[in-house]
C-alpha positions in Angstrom: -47.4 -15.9 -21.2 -44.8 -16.7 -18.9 -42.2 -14.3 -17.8 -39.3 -14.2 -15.3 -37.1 -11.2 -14.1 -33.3 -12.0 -14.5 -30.6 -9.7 -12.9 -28.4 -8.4 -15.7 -24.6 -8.9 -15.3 -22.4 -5.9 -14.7 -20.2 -6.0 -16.9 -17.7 -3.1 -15.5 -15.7 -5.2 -13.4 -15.5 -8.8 -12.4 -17.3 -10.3 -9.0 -15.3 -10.5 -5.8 -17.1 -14.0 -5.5 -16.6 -15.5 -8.9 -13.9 -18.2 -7.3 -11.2 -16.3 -7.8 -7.2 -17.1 -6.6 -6.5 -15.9 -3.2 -2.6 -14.3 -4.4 -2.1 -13.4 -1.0 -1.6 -17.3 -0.4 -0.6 -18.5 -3.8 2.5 -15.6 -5.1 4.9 -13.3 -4.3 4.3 -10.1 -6.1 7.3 -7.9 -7.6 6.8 -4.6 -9.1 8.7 -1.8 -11.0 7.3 0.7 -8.8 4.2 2.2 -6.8 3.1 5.0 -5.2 2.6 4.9 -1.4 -0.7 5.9 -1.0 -1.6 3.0 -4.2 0.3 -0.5 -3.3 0.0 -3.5 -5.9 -1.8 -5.3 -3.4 -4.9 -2.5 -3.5 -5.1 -3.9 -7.5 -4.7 -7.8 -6.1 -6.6 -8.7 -3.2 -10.2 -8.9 -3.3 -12.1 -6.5 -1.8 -9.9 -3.7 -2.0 -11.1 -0.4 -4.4 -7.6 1.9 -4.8 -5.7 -0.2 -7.2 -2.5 0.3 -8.1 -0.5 2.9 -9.4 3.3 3.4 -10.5 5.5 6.2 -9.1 7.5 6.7 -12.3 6.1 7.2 -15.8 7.3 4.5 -18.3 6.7 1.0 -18.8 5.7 -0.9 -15.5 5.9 -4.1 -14.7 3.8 -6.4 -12.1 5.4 -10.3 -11.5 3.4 -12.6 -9.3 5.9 -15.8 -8.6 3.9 -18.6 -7.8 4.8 -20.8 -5.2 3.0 -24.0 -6.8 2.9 -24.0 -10.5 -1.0 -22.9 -10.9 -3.3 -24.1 -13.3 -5.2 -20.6 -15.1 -9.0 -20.6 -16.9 -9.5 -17.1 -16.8 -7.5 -13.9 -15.9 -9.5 -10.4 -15.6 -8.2 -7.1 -15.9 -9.4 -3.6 -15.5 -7.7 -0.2 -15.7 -8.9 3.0 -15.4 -7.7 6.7 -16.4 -9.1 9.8 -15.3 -7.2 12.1 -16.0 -5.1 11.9 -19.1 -6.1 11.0 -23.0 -3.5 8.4 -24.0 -3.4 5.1 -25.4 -2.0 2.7 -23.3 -0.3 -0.9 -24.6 -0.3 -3.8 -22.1 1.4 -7.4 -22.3 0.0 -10.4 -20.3 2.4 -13.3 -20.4 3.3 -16.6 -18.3 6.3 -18.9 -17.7 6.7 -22.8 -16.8 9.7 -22.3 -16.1 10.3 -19.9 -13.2 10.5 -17.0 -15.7 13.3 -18.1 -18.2 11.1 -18.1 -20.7 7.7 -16.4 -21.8 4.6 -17.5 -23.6 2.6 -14.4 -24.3 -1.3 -14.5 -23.7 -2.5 -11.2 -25.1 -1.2 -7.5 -26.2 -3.5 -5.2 -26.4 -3.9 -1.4 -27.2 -6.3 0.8 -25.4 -7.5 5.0 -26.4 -8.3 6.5 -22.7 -10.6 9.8 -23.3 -11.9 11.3 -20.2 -14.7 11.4 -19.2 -16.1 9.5 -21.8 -13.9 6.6 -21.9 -12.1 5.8 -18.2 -12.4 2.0 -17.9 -11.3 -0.7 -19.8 -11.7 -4.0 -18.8 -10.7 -7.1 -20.7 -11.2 -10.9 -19.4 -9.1 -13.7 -21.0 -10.4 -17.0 -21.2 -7.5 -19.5 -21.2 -6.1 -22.8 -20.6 -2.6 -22.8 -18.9 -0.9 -25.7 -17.0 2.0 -25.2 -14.5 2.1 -21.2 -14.6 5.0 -20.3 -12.2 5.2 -16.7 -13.4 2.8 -14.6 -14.6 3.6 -11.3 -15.4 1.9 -7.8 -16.5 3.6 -5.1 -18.6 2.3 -1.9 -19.1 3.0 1.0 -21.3 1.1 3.8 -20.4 1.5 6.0 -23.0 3.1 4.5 -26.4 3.5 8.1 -27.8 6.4 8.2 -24.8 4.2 10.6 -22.5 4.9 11.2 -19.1 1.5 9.6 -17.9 1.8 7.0 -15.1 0.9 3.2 -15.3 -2.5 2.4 -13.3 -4.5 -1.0 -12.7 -7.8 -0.9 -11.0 -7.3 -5.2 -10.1 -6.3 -8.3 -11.6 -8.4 -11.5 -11.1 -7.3 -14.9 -11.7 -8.5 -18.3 -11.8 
């Protein structure tokens, strides 16, 4: 019998060398709010483990503004709550048009129960031409609690 050992494939959160979009080149970045001690780019630049985290409760938003229409394959996500059992809505959608208009990509709904369930991470297989906007919005809490927006990173490619 022949036998080989594979390495299984973490599936918590994507690989920093998996050819992903380096936004510090490609995009402006606009956001809602952040804490100080948790900037968007900790959530957007490879490498980095903080993430990102709003300074107000409410819905957040996170806008990267291309400067080259981009072409998109696959867009990876992760959040992560520690703290406080909520269930959290988020909206990924993208513009051809410099953000006059929207095309959503997915809305999804997600029950956060420390410390059993912290992480969610979702990766969207898709086929998008000229994306000049591509923006995040999250609800933290769609009972209208006072818990704070977080996002551990956002990949593209």
């Amino acid at each position: 019998m022949r036998k080989r050992l594979i390495t299984p494939i973490s599936q918590d959160a994507p690989s920093l060398d998996e050819g992903w979009l380096d936004l510090d080149d490609a995009a402006v970045v606009e956001v809602t709010s952040e804490k100080k001690e948790y900037p968007v780019e900790s959530a957007l630049v490879s490498g980095e483990m903080r993430g990102w985290r709003a300074a107000d409760s409410g819905t957040q938003t996170i806008r990267l503004i291309f400067d080259e229409p981009q072409r998109l394959t696959r867009i990876a996500l992760v959040f992560e709550e520690t703290e406080t059992e909520r269930t959290q809505e988020f909206i990924l959608r993208w513009s051809p048009d410099g953000g006059r208009s929207f095309r959503e990509i997915v809305r999804q709904q997600w029950n956060f129960s420390p410390p059993k369930t912290i992480r969610e991470v979702e990766e969207c297989q898709v086929g998008l031409s000229g994306v000049t906007v591509l923006e995040l919005v999250i609800v933290p809490d769609i009972s209208r609690g006072a818990a704070r927006a977080s996002l551990k990173s956002l990949r593209l490619s």
